[in-house]
mmCIF file of the N, C-alpha and C atoms, coordinates in Angstrom:
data_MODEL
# 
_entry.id   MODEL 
# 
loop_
_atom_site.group_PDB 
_atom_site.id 
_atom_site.type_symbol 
_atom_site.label_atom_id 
_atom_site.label_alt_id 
_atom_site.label_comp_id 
_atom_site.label_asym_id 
_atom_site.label_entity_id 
_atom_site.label_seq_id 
_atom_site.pdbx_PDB_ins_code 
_atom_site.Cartn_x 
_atom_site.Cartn_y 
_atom_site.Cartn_z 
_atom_site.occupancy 
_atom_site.B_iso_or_equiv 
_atom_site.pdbx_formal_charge 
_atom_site.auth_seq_id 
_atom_site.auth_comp_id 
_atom_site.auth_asym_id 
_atom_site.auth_atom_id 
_atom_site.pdbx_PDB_model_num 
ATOM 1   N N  . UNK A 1 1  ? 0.834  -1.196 0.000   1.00 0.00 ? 1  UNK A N  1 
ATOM 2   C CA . UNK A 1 1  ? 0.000  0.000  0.000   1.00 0.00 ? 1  UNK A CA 1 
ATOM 3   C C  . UNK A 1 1  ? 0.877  1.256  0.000   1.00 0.00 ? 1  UNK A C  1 
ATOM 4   N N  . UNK A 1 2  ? 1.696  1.261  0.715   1.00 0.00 ? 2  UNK A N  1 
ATOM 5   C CA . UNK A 1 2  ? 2.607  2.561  1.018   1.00 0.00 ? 2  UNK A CA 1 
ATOM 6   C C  . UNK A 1 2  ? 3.988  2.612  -0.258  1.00 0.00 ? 2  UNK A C  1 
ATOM 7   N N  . UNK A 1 3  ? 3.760  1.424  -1.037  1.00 0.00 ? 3  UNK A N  1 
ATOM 8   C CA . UNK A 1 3  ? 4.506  1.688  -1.901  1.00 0.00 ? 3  UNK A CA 1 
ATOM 9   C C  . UNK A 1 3  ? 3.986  2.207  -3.096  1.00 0.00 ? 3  UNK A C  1 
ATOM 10  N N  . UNK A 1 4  ? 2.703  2.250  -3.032  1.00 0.00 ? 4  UNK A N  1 
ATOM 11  C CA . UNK A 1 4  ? 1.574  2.686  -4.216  1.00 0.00 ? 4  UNK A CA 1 
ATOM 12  C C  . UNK A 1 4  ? 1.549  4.014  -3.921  1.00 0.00 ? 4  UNK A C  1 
ATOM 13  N N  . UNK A 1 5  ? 1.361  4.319  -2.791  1.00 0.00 ? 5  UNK A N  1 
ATOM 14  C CA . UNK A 1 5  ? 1.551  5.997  -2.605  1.00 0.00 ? 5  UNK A CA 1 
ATOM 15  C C  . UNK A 1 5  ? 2.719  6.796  -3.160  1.00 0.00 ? 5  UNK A C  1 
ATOM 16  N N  . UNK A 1 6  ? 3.541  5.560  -2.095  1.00 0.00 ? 6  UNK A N  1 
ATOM 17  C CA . UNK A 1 6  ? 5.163  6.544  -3.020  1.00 0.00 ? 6  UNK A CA 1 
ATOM 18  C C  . UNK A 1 6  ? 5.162  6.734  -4.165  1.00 0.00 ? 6  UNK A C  1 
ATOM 19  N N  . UNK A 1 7  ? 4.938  5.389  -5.087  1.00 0.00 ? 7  UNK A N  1 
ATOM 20  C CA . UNK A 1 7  ? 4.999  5.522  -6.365  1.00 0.00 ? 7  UNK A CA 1 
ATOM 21  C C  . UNK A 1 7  ? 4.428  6.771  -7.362  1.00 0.00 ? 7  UNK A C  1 
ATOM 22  N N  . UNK A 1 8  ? 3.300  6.903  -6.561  1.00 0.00 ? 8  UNK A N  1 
ATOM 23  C CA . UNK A 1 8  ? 2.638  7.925  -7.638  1.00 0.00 ? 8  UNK A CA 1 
ATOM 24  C C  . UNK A 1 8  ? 2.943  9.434  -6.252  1.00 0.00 ? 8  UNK A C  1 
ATOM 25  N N  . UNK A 1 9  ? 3.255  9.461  -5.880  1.00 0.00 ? 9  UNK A N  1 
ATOM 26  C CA . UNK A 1 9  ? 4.244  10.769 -5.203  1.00 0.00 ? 9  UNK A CA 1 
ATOM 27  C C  . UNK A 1 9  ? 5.528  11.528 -6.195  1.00 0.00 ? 9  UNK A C  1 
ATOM 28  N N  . UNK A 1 10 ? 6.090  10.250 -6.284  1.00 0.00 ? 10 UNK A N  1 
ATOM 29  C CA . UNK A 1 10 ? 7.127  10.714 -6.935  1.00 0.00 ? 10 UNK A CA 1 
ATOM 30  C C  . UNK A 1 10 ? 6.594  10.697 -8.628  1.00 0.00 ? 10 UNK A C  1 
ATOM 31  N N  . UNK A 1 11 ? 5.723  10.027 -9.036  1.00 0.00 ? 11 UNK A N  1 
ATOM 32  C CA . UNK A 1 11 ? 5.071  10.863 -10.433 1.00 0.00 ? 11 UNK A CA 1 
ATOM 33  C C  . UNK A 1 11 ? 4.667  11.664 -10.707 1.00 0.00 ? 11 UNK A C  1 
ATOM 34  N N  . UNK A 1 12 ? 3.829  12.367 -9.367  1.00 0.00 ? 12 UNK A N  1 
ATOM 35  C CA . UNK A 1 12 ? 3.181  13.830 -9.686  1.00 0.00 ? 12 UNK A CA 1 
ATOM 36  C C  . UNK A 1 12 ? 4.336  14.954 -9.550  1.00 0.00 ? 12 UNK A C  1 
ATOM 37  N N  . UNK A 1 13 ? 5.356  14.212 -8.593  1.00 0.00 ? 13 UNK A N  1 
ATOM 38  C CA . UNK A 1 13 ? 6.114  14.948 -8.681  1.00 0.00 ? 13 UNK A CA 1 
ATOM 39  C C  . UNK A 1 13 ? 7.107  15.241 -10.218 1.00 0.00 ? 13 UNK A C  1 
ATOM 40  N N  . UNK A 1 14 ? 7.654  14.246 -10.426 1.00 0.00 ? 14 UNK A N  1 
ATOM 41  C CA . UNK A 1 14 ? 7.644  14.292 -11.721 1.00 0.00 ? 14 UNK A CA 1 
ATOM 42  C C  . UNK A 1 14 ? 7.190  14.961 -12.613 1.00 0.00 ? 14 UNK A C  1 
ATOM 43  N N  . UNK A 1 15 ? 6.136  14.667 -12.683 1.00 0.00 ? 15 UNK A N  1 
ATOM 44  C CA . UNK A 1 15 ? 5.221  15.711 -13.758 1.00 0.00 ? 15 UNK A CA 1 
ATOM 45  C C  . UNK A 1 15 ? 5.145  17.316 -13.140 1.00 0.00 ? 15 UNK A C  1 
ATOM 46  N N  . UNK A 1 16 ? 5.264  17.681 -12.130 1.00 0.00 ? 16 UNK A N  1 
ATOM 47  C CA . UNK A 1 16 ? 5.431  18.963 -11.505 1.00 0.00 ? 16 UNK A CA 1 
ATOM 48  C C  . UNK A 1 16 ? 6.609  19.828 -12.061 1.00 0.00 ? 16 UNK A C  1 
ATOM 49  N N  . UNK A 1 17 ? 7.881  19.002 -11.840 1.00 0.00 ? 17 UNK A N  1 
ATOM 50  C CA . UNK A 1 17 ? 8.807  19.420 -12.423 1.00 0.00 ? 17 UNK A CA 1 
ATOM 51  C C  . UNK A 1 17 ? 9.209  19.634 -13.806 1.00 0.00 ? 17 UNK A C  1 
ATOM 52  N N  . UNK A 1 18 ? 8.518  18.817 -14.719 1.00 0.00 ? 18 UNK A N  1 
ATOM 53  C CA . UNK A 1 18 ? 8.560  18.805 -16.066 1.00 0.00 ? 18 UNK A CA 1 
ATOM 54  C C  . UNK A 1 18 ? 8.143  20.316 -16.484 1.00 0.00 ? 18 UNK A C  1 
ATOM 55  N N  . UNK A 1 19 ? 6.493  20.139 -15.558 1.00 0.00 ? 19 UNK A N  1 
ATOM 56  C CA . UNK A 1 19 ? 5.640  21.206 -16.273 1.00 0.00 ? 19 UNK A CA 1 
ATOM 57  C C  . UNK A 1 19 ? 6.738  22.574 -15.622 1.00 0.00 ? 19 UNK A C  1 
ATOM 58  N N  . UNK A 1 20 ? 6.976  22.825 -14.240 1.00 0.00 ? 20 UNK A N  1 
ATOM 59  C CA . UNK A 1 20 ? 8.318  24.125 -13.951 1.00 0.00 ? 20 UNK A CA 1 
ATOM 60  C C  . UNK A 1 20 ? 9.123  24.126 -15.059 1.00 0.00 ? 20 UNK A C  1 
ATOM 61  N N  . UNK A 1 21 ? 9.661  22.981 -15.457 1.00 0.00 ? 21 UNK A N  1 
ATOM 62  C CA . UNK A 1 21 ? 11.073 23.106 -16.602 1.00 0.00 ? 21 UNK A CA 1 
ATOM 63  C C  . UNK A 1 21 ? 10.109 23.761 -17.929 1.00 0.00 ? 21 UNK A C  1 
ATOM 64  N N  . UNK A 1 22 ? 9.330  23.346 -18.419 1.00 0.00 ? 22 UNK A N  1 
ATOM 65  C CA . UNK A 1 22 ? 8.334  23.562 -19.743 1.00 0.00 ? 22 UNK A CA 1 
ATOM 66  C C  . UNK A 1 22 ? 7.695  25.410 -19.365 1.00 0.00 ? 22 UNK A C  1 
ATOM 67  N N  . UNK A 1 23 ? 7.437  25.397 -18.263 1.00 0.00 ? 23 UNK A N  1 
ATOM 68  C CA . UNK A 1 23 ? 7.370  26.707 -18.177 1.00 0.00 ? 23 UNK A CA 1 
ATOM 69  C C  . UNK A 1 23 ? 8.236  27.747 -18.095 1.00 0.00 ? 23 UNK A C  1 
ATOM 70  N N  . UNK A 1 24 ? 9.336  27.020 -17.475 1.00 0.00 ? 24 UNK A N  1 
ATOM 71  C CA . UNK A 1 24 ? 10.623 27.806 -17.275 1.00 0.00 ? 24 UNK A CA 1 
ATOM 72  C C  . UNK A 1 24 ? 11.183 28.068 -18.786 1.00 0.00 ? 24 UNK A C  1 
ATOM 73  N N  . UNK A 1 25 ? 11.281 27.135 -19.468 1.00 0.00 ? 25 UNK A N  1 
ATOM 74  C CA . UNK A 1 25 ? 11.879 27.721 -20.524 1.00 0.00 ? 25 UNK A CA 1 
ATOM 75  C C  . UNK A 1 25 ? 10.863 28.931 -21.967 1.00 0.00 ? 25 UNK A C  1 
ATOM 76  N N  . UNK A 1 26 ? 10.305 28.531 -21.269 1.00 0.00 ? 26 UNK A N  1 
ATOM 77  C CA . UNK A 1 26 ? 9.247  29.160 -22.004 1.00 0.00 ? 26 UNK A CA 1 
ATOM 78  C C  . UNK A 1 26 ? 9.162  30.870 -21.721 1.00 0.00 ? 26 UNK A C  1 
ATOM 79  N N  . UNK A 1 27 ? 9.112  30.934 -20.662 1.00 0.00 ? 27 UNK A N  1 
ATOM 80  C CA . UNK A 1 27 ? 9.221  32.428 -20.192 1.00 0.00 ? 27 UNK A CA 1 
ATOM 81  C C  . UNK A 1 27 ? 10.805 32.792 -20.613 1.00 0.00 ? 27 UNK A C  1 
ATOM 82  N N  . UNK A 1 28 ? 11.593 31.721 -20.478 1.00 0.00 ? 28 UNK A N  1 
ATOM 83  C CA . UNK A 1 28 ? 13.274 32.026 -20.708 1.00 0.00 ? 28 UNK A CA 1 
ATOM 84  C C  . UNK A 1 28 ? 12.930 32.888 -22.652 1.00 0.00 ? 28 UNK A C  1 
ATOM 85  N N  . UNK A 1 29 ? 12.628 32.225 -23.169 1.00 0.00 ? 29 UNK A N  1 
ATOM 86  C CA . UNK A 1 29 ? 12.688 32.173 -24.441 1.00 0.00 ? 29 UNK A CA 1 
ATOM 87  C C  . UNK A 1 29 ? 11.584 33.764 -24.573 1.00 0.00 ? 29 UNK A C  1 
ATOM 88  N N  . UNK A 1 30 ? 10.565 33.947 -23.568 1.00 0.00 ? 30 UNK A N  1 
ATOM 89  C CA . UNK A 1 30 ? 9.481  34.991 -24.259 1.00 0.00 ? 30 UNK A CA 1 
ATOM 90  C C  . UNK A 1 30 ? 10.241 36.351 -23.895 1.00 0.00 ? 30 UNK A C  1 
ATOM 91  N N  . UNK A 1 31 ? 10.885 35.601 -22.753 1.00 0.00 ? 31 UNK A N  1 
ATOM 92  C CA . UNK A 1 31 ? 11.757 37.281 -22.153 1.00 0.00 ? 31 UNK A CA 1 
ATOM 93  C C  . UNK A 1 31 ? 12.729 37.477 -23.517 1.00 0.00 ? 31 UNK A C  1 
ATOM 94  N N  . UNK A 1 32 ? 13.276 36.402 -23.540 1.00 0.00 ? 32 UNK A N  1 
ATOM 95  C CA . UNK A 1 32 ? 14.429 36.874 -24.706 1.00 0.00 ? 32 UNK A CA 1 
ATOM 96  C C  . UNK A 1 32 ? 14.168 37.545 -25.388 1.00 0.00 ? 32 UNK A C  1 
ATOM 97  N N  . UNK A 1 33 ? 12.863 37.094 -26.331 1.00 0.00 ? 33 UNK A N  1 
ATOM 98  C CA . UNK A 1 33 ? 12.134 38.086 -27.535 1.00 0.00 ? 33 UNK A CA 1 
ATOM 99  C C  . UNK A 1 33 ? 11.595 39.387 -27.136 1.00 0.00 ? 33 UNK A C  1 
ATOM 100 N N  . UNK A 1 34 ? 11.760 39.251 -25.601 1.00 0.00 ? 34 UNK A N  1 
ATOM 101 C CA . UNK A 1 34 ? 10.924 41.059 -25.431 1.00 0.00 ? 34 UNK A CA 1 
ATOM 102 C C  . UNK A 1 34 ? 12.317 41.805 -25.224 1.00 0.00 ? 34 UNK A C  1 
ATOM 103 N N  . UNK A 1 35 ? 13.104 41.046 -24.742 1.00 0.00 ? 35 UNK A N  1 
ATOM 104 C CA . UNK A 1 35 ? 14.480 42.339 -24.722 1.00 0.00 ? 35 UNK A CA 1 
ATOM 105 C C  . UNK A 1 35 ? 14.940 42.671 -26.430 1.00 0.00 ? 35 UNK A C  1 
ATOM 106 N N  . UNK A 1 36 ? 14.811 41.684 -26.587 1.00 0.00 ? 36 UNK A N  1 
ATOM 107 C CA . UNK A 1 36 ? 15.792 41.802 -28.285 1.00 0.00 ? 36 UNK A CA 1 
ATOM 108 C C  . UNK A 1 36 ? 15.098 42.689 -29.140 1.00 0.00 ? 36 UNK A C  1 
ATOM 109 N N  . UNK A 1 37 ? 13.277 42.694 -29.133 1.00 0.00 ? 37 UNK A N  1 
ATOM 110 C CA . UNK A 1 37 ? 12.678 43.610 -29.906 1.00 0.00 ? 37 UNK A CA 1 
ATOM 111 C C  . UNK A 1 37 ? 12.732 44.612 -28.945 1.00 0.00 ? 37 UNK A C  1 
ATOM 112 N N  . UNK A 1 38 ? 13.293 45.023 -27.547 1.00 0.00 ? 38 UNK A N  1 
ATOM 113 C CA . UNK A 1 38 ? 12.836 46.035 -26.990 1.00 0.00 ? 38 UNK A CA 1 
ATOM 114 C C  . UNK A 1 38 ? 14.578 46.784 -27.456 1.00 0.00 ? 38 UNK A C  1 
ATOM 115 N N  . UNK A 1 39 ? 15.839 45.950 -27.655 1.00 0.00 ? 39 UNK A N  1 
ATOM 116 C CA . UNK A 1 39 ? 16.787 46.734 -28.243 1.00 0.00 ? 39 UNK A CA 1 
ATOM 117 C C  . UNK A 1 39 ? 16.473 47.385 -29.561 1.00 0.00 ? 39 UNK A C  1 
ATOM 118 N N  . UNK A 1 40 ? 16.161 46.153 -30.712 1.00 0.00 ? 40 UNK A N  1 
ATOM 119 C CA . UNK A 1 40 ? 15.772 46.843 -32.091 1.00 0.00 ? 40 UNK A CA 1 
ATOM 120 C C  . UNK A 1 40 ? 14.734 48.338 -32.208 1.00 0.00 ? 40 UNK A C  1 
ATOM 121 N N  . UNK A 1 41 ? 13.984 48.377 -31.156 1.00 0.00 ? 41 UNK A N  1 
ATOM 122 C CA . UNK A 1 41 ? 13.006 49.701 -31.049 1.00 0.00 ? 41 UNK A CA 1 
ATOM 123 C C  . UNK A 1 41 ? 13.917 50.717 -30.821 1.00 0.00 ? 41 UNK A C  1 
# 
């Protein structure tokens, strides 16, 4: 029983972190495009 918990503990966790990394780079990448068009202006 308590290994069924863990198990899916550490999946949501998993998936928690994915979605931080997927967001993280995502904002990495939107900032980029707002400085670079905010130099070209």
């Amino acid at each position: 029983m308590f290994v069924i918990i863990f198990k899916n503990a550490s999946f949501v966790i998993f998936c928690f972190c994915l979605k931080v990394q997927i967001f993280y780079q995502k904002t990495k990448l939107t900032y980029r495009g707002v400085k670079k068009s905010a130099e070209w202006s």
